[in-house]
N, C-alpha and C positions, 0 to 999 in steps of 0.2 A: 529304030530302037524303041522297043516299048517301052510306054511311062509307066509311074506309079501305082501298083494297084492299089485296090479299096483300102485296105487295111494299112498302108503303109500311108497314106494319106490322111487315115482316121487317127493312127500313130503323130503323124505332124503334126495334127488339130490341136492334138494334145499337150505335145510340148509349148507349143505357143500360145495355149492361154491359161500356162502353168498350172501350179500342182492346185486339186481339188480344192473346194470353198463347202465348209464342213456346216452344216445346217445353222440356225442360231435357235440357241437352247435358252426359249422364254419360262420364266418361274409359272410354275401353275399354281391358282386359284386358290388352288387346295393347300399347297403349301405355304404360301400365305399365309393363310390364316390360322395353319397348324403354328407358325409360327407365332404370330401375334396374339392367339391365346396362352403360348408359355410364357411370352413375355410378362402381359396380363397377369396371370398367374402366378406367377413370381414376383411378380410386384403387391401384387395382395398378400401374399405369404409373408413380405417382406414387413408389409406394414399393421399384418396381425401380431407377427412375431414382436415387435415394437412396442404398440400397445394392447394385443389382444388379449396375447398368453400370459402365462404365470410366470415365465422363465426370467425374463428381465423387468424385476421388477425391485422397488425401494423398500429392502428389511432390513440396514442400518447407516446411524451417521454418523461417522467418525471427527473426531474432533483432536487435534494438535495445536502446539503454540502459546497456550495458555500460560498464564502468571499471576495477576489476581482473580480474573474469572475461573468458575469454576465447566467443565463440561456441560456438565447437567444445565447451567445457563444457557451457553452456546447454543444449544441443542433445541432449548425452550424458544429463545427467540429467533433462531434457524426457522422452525416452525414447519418440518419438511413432510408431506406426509406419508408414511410408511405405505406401501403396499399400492402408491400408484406406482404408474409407468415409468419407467428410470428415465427414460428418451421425453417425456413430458414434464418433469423437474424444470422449472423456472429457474436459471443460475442468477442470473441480473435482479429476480426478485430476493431471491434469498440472502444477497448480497446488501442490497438495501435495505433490508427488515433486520440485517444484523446491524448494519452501520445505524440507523434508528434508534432501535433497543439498546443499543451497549455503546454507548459514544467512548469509551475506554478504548472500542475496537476502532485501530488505525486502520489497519488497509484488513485484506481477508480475502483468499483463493477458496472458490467454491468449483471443485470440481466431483464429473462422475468416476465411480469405481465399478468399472463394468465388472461381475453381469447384477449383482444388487447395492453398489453403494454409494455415499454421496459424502465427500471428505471435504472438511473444515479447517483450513489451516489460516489460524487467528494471528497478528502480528496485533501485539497491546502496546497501548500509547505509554510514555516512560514521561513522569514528572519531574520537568526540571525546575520549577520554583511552586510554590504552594505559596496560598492567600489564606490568612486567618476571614472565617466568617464566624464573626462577633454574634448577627444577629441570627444565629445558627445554633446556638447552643456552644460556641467555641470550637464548631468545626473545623475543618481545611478546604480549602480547594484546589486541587490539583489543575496545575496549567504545563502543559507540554512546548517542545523545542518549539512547533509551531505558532505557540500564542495559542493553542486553545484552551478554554477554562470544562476538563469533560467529566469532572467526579469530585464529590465531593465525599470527604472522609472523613473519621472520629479524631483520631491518631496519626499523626505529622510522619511523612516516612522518613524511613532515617536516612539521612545526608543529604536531606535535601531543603535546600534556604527557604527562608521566609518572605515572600515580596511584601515589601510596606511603602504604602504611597503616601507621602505626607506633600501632598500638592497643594498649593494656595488656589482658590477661585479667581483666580488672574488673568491678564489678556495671556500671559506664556499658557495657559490649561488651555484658554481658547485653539491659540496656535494649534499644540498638541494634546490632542483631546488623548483620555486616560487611556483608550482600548493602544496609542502608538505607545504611550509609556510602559504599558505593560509588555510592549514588542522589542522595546531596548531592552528593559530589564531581560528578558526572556534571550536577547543578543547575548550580553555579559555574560548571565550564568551559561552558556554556551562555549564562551572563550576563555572560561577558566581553565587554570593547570587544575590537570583533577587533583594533586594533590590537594591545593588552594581551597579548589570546589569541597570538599570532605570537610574543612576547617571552615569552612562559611556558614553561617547561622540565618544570617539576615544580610536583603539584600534589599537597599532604602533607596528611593527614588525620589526626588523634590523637587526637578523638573527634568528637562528632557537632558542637558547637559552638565547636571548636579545627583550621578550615583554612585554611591557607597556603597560599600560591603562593611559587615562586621564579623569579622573574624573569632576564634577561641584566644581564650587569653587575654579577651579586652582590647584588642587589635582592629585597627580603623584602617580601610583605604580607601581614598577617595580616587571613585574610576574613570567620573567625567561623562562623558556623551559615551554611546554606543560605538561609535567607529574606532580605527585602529586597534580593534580589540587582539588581534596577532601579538603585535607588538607590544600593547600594556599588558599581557599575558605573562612576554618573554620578559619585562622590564622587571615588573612585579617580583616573577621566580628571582631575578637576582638580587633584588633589593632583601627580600626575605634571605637570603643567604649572606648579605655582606651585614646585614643588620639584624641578627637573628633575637636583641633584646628589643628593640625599636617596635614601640605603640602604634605609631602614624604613619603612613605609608602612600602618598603621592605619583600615582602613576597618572595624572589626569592630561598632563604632558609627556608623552613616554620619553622624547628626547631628552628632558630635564627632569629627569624625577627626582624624590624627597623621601628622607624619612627620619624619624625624630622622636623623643621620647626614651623612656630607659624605664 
């Protein structure tokens, strides 16, 4: 019996060291670097267009939020300069040359407005008691919810009390030095009913557990320490309602309160 010829052999070879093994296809040289110049390339594009060209660049600042400042403030101590690179604007700088200049200004978003702008949204601090400054010409000082003292004024804004510190030079002023008495005070007018708050004139402090209000009409209450202010809030409202002729008004105990007078 004849065997295998050539070709039926050459056949076998084949199936048994399976299907062909296809060259391996290495990157050329050339392409390489064709590609690492566009990259290159692009990348410098990338970072002309940023700050090279004319296209993105800073020609205005927008300003929002405002209440006593005016824009043109803003803007002045923004201090942005027009016609550089939009993508080079310092925001953290800009942020802190307004907080600097305008201590009025509370907080402050300083963002970009692609492709030329740089917006200014102002949030202004709100006075909730004023300090007469005597040695001022009879000015105000504006002090906010937080206890800060950040402007001083001509003109008392309306509805808003008077803090008066009639402190003695005493070991209690040691205790509580003036900047905490002004942080109670600044508690109280905090926790009034806003109606209350509207009718407050003056709001007296004498130590840390000895404050008053004086009300319109001639109307006194004595508020006590800063704490449980919630509840001599709620006490307060009803005492003004079951006593609506009553002078004196004791919420310094909210659980026992007082009031008196005709």
């Amino acid at each position: 019996m004849a065997g295998p010829t050539t070709a039926e052999r050459g056949e076998r070879q084949k199936l048994e060291s399976g299907p062909p093994r296809l060259p391996r296809l290495r990157p050329r040289p050339r392409t390489f670097i064709i590609l690492l110049c566009a990259v290159v390339l692009a990348g410098a594009g990338s970072v002309w267009v940023l700050y090279g060209s004319p296209w993105l660049r800073v020609e205005r600042v927008s300003v929002s939020g405002t209440r006593v400042l005016t824009e043109s403030q803003v803007r002045e101590a923004a201090d942005v300069s027009l016609g550089s690179p939009l993508i080079s604007v310092g925001i953290d700088e800009i942020e802190a040359r307004l907080r600097q200049k305008l201590p009025r200004i509370d907080s402050v978003d300083v963002a970009r407005s692609w492709p030329h702008g740089i917006g200014l949204k102002v949030t202004e601090r709100t006075p909730v008691l004023i300090v007469e400054n005597s040695g001022n010409g009879g000015k105000y000082v504006e002090v906010d919810a937080k206890g800060v003292r950040y402007a001083t004024v001509s003109d008392a804004p309306k509805g808003v009390p008077v803090l008066e510190l009639t402190v003695s030079r005493s070991a209690a002023l040691r205790r509580f030095p003036e900047a905490r008495l002004v942080r109670e005070a600044v508690r109280v007018a905090g926790d009034l009913p806003a109606a209350v708050a509207r009718d407050t004139g003056t709001v007296k402090v004498r130590s840390y557990d000895s404050i008053s209000l004086e009300l319109s009409g001639g109307r006194t209450v004595m508020w006590g320490s800063g704490e449980k202010g919630s509840a001599k809030a709620r006490t307060l409202t009803a005492l003004l309602k079951a006593s609506p002729g009553a002078r004196y008004f004791d919420v310094s105990v909210p659980t026992a309160p007082a009031s008196s007078g005709s």
